[in-house]
PDB file of N, CA, C and O in Angstrom:
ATOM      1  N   UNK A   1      89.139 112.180  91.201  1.00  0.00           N
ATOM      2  CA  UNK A   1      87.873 111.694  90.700  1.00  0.00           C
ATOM      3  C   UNK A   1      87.289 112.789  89.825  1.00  0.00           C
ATOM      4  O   UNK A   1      86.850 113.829  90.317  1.00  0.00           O
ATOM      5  N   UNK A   2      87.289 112.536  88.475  1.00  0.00           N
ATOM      6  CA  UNK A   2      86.318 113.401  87.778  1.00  0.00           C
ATOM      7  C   UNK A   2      84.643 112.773  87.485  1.00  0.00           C
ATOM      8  O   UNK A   2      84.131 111.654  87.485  1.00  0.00           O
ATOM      9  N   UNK A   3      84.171 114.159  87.252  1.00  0.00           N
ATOM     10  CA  UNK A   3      82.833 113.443  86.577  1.00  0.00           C
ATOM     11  C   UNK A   3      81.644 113.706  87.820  1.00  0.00           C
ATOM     12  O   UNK A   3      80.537 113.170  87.861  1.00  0.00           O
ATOM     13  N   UNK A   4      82.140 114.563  88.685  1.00  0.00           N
ATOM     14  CA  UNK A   4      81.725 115.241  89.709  1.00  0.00           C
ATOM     15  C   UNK A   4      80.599 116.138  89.933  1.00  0.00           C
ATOM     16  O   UNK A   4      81.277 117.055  90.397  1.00  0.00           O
ATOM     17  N   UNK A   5      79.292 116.636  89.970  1.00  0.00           N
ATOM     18  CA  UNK A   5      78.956 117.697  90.570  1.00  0.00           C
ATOM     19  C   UNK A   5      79.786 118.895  91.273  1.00  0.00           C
ATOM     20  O   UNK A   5      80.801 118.668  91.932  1.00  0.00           O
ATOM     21  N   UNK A   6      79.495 119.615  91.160  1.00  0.00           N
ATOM     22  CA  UNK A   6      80.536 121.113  92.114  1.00  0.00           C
ATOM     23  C   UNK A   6      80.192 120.680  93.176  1.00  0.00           C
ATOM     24  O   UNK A   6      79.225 119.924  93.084  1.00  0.00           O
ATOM     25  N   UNK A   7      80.647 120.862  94.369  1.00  0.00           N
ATOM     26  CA  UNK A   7      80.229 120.993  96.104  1.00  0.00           C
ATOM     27  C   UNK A   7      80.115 118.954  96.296  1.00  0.00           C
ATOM     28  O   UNK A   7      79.739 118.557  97.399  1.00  0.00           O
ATOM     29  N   UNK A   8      80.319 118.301  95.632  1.00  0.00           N
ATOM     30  CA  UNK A   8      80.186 116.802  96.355  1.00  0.00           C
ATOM     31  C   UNK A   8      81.434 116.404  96.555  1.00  0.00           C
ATOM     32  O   UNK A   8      82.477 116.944  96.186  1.00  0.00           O
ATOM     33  N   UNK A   9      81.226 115.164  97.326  1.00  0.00           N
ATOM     34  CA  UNK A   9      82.130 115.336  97.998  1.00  0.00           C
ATOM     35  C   UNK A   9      82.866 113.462  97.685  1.00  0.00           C
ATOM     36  O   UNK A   9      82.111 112.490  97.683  1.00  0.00           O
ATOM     37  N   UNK A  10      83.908 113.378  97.528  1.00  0.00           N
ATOM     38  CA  UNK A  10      84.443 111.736  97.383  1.00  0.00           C
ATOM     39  C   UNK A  10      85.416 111.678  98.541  1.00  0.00           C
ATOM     40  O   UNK A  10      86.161 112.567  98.955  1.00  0.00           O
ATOM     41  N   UNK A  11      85.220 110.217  99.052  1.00  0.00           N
ATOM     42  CA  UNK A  11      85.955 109.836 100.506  1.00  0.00           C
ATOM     43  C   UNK A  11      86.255 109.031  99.853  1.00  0.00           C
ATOM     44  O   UNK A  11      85.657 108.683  98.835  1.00  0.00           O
ATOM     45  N   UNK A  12      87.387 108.495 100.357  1.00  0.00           N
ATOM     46  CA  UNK A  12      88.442 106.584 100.299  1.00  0.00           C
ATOM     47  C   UNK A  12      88.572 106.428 101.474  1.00  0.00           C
ATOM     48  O   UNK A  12      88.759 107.329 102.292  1.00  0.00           O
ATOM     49  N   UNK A  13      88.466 104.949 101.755  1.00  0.00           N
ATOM     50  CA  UNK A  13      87.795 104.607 103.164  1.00  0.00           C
ATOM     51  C   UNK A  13      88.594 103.489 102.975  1.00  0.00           C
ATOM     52  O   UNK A  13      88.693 102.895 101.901  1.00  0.00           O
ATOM     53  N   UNK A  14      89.185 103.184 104.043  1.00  0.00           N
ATOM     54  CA  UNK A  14      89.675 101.460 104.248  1.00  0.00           C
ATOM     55  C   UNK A  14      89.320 101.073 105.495  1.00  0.00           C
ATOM     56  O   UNK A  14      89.701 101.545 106.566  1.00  0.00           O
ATOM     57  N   UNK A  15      88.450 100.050 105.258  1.00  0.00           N
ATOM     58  CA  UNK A  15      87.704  99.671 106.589  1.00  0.00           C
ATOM     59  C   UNK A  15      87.011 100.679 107.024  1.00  0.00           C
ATOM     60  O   UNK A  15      86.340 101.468 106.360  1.00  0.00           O
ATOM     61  N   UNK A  16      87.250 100.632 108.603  1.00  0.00           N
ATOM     62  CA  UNK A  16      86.469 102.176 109.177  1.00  0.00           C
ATOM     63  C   UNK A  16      87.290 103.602 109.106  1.00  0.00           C
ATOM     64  O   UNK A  16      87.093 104.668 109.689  1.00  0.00           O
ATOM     65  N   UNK A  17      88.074 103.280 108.360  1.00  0.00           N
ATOM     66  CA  UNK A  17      89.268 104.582 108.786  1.00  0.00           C
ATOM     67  C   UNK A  17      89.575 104.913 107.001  1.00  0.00           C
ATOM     68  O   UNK A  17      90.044 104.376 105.997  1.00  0.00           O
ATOM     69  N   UNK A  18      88.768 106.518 107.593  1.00  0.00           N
ATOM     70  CA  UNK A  18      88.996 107.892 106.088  1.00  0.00           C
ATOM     71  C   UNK A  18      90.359 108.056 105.690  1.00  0.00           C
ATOM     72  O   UNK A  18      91.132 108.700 106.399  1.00  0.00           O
ATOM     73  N   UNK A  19      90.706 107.549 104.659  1.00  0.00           N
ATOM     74  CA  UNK A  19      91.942 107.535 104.501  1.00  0.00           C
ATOM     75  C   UNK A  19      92.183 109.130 103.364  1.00  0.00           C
ATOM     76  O   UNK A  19      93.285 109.628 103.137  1.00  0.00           O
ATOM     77  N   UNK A  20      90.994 109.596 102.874  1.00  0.00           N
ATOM     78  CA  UNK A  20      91.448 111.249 102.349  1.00  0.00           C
ATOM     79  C   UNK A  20      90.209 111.607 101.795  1.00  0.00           C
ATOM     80  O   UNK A  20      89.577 110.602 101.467  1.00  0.00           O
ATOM     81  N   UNK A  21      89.662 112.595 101.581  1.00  0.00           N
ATOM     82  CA  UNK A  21      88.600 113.180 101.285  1.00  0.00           C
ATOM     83  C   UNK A  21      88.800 114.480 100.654  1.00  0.00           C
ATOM     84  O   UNK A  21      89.675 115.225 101.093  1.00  0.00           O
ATOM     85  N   UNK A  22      87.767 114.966  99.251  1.00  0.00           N
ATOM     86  CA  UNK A  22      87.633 115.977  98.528  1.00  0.00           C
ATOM     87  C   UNK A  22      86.810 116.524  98.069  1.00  0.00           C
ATOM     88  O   UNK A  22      86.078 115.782  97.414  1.00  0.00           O
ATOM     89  N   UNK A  23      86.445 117.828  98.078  1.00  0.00           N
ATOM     90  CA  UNK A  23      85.462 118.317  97.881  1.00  0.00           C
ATOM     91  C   UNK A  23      85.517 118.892  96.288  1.00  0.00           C
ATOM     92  O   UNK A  23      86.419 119.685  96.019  1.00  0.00           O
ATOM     93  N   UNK A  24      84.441 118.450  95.102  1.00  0.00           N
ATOM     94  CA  UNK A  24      84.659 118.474  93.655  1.00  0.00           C
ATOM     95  C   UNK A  24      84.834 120.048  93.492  1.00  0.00           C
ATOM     96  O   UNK A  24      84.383 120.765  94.384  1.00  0.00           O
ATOM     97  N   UNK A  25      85.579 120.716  92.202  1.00  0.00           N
ATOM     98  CA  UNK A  25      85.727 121.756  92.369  1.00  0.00           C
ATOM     99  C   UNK A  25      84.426 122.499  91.022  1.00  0.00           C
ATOM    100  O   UNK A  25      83.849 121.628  90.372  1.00  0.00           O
ATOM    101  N   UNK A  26      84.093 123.807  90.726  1.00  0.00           N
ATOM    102  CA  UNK A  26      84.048 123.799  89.270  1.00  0.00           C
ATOM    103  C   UNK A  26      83.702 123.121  88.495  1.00  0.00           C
ATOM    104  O   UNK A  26      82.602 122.864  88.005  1.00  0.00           O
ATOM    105  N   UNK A  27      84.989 122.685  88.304  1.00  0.00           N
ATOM    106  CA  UNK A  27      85.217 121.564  87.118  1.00  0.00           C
ATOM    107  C   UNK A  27      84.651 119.961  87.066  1.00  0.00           C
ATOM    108  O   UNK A  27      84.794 119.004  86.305  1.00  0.00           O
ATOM    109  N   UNK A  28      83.856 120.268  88.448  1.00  0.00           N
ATOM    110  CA  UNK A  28      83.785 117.998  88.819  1.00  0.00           C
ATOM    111  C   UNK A  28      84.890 117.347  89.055  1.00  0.00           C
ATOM    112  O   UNK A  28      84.887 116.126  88.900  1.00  0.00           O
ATOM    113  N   UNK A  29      86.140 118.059  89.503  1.00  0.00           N
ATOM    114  CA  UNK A  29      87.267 117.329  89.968  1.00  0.00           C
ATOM    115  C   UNK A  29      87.334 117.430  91.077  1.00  0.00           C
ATOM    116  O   UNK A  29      87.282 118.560  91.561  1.00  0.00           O
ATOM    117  N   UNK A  30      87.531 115.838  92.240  1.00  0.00           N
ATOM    118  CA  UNK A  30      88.150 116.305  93.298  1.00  0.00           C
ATOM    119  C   UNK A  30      89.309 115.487  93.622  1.00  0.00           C
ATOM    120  O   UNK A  30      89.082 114.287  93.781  1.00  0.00           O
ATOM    121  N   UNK A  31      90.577 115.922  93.759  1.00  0.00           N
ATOM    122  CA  UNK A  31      91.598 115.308  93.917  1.00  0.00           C
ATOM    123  C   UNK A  31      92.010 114.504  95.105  1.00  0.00           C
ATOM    124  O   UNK A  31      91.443 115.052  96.050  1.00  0.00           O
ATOM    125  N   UNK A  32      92.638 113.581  95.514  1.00  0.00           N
ATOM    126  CA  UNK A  32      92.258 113.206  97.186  1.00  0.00           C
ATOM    127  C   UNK A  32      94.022 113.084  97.241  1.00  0.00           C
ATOM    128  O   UNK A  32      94.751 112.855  96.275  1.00  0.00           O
ATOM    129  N   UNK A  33      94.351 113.261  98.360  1.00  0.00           N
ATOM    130  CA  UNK A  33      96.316 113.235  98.383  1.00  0.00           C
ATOM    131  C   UNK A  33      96.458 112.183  99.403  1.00  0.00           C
ATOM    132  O   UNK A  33      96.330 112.370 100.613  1.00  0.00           O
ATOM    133  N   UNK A  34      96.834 110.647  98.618  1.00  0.00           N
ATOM    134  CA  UNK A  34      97.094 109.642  99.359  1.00  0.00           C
ATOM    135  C   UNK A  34      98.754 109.355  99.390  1.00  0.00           C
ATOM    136  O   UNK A  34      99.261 108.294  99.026  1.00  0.00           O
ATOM    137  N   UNK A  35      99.619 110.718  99.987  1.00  0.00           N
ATOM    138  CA  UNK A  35     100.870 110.641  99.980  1.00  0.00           C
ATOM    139  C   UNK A  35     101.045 109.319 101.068  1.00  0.00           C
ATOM    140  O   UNK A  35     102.046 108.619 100.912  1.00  0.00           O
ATOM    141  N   UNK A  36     100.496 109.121 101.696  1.00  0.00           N
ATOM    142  CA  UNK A  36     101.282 108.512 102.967  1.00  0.00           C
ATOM    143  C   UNK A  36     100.851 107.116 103.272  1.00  0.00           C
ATOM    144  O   UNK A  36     101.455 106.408 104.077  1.00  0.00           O
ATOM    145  N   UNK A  37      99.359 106.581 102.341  1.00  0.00           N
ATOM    146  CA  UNK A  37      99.175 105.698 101.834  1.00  0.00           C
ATOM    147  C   UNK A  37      99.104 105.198 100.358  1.00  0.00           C
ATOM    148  O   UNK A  37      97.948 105.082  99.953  1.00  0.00           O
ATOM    149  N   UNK A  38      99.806 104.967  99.717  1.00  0.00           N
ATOM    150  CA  UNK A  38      99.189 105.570  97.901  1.00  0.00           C
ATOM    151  C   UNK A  38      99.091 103.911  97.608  1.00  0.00           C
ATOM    152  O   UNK A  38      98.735 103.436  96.530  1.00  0.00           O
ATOM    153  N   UNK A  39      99.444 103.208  98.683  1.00  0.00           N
ATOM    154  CA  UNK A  39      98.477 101.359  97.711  1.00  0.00           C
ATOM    155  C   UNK A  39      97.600 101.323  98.908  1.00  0.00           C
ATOM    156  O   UNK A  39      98.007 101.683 100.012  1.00  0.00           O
ATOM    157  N   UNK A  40      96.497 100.926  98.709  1.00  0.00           N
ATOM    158  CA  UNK A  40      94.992 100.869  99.421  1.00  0.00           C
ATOM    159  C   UNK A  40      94.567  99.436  99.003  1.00  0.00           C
ATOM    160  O   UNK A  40      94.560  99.321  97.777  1.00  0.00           O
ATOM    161  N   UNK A  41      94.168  98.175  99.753  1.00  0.00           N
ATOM    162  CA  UNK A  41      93.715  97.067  99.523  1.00  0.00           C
ATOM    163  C   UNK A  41      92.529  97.081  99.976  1.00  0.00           C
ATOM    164  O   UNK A  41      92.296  97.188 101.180  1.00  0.00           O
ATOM    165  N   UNK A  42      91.663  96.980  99.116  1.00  0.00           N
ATOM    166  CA  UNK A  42      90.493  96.456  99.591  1.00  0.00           C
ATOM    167  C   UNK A  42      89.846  97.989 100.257  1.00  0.00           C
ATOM    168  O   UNK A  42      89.583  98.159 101.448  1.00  0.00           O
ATOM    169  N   UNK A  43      89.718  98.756  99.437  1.00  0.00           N
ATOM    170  CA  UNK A  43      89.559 100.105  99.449  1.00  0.00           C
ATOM    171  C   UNK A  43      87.621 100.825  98.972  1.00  0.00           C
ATOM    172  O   UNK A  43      87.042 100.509  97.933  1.00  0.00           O
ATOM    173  N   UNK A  44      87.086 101.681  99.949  1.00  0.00           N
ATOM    174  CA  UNK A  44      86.032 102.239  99.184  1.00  0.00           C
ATOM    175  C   UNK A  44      86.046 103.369  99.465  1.00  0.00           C
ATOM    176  O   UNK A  44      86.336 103.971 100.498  1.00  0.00           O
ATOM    177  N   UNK A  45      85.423 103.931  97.638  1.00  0.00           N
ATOM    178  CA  UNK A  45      85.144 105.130  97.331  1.00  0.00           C
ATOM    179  C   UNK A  45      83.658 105.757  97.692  1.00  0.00           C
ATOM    180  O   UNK A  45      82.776 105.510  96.870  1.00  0.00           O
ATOM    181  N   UNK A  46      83.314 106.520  98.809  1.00  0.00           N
ATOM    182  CA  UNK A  46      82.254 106.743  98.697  1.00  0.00           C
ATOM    183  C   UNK A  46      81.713 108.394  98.593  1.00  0.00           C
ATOM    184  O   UNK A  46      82.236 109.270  99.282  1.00  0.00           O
ATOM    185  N   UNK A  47      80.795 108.622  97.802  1.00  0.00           N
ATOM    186  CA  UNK A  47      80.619 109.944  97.324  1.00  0.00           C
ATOM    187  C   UNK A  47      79.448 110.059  97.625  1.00  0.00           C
ATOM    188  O   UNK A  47      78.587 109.182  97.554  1.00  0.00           O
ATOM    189  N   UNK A  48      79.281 111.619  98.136  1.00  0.00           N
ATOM    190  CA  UNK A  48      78.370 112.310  99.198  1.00  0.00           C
ATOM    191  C   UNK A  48      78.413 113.294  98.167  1.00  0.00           C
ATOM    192  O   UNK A  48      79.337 113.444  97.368  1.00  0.00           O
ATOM    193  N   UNK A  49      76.860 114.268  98.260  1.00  0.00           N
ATOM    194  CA  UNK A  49      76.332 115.188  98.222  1.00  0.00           C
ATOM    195  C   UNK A  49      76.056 116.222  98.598  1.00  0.00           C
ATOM    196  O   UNK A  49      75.623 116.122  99.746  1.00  0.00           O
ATOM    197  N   UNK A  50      76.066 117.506  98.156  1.00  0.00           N
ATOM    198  CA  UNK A  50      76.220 118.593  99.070  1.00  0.00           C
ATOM    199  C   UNK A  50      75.149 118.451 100.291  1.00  0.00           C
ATOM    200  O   UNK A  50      75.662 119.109 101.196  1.00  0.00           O
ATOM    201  N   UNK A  51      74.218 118.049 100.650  1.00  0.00           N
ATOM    202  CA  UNK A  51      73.346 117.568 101.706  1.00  0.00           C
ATOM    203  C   UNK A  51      74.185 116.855 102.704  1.00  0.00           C
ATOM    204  O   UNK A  51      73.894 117.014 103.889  1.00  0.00           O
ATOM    205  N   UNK A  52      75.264 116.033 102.365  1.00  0.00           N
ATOM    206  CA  UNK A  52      76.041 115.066 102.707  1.00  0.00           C
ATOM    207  C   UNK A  52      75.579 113.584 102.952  1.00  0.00           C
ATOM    208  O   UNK A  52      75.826 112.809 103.877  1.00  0.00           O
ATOM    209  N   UNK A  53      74.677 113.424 101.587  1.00  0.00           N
ATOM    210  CA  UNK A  53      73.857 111.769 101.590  1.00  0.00           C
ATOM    211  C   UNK A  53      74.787 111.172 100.299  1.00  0.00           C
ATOM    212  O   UNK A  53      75.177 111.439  99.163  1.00  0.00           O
ATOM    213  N   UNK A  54      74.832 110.169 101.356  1.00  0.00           N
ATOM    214  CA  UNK A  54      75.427 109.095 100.273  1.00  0.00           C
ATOM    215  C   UNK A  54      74.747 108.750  98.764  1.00  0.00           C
ATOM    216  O   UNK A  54      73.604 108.385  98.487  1.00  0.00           O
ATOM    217  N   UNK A  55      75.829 108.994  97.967  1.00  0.00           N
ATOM    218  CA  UNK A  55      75.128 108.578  96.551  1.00  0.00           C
ATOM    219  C   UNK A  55      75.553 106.899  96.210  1.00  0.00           C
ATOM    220  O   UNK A  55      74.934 105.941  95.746  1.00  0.00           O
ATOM    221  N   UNK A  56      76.901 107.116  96.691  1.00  0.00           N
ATOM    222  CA  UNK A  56      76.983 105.256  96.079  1.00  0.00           C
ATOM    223  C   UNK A  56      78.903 105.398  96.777  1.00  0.00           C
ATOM    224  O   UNK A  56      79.838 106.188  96.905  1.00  0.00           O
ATOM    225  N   UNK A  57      78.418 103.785  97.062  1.00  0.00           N
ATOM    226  CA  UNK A  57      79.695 103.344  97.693  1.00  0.00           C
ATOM    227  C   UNK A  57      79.815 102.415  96.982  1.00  0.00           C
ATOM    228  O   UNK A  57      78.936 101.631  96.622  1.00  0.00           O
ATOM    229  N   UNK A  58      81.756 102.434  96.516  1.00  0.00           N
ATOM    230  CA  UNK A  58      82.201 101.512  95.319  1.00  0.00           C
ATOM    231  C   UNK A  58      82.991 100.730  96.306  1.00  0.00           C
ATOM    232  O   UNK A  58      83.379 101.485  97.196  1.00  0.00           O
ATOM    233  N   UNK A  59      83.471  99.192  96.529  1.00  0.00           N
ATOM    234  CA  UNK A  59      84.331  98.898  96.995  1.00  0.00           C
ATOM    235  C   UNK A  59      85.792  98.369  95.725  1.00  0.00           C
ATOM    236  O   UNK A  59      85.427  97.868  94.662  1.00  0.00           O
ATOM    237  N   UNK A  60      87.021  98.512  95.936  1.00  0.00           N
ATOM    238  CA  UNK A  60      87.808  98.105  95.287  1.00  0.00           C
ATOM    239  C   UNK A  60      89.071  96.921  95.560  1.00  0.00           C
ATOM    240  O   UNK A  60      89.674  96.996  96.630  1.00  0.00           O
ATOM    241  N   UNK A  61      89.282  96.315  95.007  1.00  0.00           N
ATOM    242  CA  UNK A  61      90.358  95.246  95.441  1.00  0.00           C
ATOM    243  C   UNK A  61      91.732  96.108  96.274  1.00  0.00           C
ATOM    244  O   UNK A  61      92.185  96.082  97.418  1.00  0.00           O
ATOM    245  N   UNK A  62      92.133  96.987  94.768  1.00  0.00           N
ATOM    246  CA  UNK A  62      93.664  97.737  95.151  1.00  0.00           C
ATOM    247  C   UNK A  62      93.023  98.873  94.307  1.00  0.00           C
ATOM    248  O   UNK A  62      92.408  98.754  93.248  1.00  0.00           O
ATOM    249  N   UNK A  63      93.328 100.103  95.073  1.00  0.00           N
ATOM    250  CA  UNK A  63      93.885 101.546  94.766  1.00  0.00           C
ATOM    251  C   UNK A  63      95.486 102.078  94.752  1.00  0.00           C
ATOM    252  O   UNK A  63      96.358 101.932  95.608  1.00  0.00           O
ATOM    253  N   UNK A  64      95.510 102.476  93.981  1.00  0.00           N
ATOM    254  CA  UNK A  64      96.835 102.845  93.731  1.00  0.00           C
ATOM    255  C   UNK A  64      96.677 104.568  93.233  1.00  0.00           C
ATOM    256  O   UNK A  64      96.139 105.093  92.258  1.00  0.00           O
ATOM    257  N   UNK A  65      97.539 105.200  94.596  1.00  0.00           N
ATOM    258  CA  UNK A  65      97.954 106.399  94.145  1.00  0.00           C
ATOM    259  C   UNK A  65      98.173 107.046  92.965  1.00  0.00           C
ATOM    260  O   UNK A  65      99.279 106.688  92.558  1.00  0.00           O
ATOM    261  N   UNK A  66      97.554 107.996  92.046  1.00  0.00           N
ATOM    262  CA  UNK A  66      97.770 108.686  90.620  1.00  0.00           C
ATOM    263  C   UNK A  66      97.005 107.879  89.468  1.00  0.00           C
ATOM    264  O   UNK A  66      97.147 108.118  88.269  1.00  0.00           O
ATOM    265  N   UNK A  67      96.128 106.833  90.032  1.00  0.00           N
ATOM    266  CA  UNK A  67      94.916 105.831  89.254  1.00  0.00           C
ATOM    267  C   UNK A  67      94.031 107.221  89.094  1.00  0.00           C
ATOM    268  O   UNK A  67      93.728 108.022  89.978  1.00  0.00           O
ATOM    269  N   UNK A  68      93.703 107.250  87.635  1.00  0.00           N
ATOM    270  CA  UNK A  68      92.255 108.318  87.653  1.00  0.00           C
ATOM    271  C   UNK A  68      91.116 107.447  87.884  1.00  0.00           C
ATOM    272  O   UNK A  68      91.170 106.264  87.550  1.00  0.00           O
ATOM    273  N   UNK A  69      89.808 108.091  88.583  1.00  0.00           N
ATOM    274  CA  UNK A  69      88.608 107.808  88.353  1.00  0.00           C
ATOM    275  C   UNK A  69      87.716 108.540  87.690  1.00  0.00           C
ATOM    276  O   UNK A  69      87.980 109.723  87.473  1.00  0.00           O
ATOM    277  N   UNK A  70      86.494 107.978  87.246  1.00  0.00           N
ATOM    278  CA  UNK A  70      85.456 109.173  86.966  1.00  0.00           C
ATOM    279  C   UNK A  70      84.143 108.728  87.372  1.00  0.00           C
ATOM    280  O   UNK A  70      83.888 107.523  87.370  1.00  0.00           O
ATOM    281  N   UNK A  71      83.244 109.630  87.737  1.00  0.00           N
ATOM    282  CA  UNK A  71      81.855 109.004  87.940  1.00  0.00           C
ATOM    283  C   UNK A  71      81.148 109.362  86.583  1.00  0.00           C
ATOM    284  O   UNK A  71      81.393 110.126  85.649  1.00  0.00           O
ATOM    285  N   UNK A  72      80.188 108.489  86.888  1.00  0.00           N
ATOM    286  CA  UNK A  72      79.020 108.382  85.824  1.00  0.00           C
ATOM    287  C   UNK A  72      77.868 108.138  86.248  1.00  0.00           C
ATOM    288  O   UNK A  72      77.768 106.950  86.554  1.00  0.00           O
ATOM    289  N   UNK A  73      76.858 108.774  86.424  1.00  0.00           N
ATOM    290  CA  UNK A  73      75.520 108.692  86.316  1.00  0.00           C
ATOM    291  C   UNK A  73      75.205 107.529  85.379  1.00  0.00           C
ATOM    292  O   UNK A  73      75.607 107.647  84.221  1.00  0.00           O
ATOM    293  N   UNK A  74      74.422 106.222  85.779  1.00  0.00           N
ATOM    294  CA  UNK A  74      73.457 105.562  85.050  1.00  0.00           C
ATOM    295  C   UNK A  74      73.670 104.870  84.406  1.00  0.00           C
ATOM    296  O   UNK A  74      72.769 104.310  83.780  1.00  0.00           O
TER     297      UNK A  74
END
């Protein structure tokens, strides 16, 4: 996920269960390593703040491993 704040944080979530989580670096990148799941149905992205408050939860049909994202403000 680019397009990040430094220190926030992006989760992928399927259902109730964290399927990988990253903390943005620098750069607003945080990479998440879905080796062991890399197709996700019905998948959400949700991104936290260094406080650790939710900024916004995306839900998605299919994720697919090595898909870029980016956030955007507004």
């Amino acid at each position: 996920m680019a397009g990040l704040p430094s220190g926030w944080r992006v989760e992928l979530w399927q259902g109730a269960a964290l399927v990988a989580s990253a903390t943005a670096d620098a750069a607003g990148s945080a990479v998440l390593s879905v080796v062991r799941q890399p197709i996700l149905r019905d998948a959400t992205f949700k991104i936290v703040d260094e406080q650790g408050r939710l900024v916004l939860a995306r839900g998605f049909d299919l994720v697919v491993g090595g898909d870029a994202y980016e956030f955007t403000r507004g």
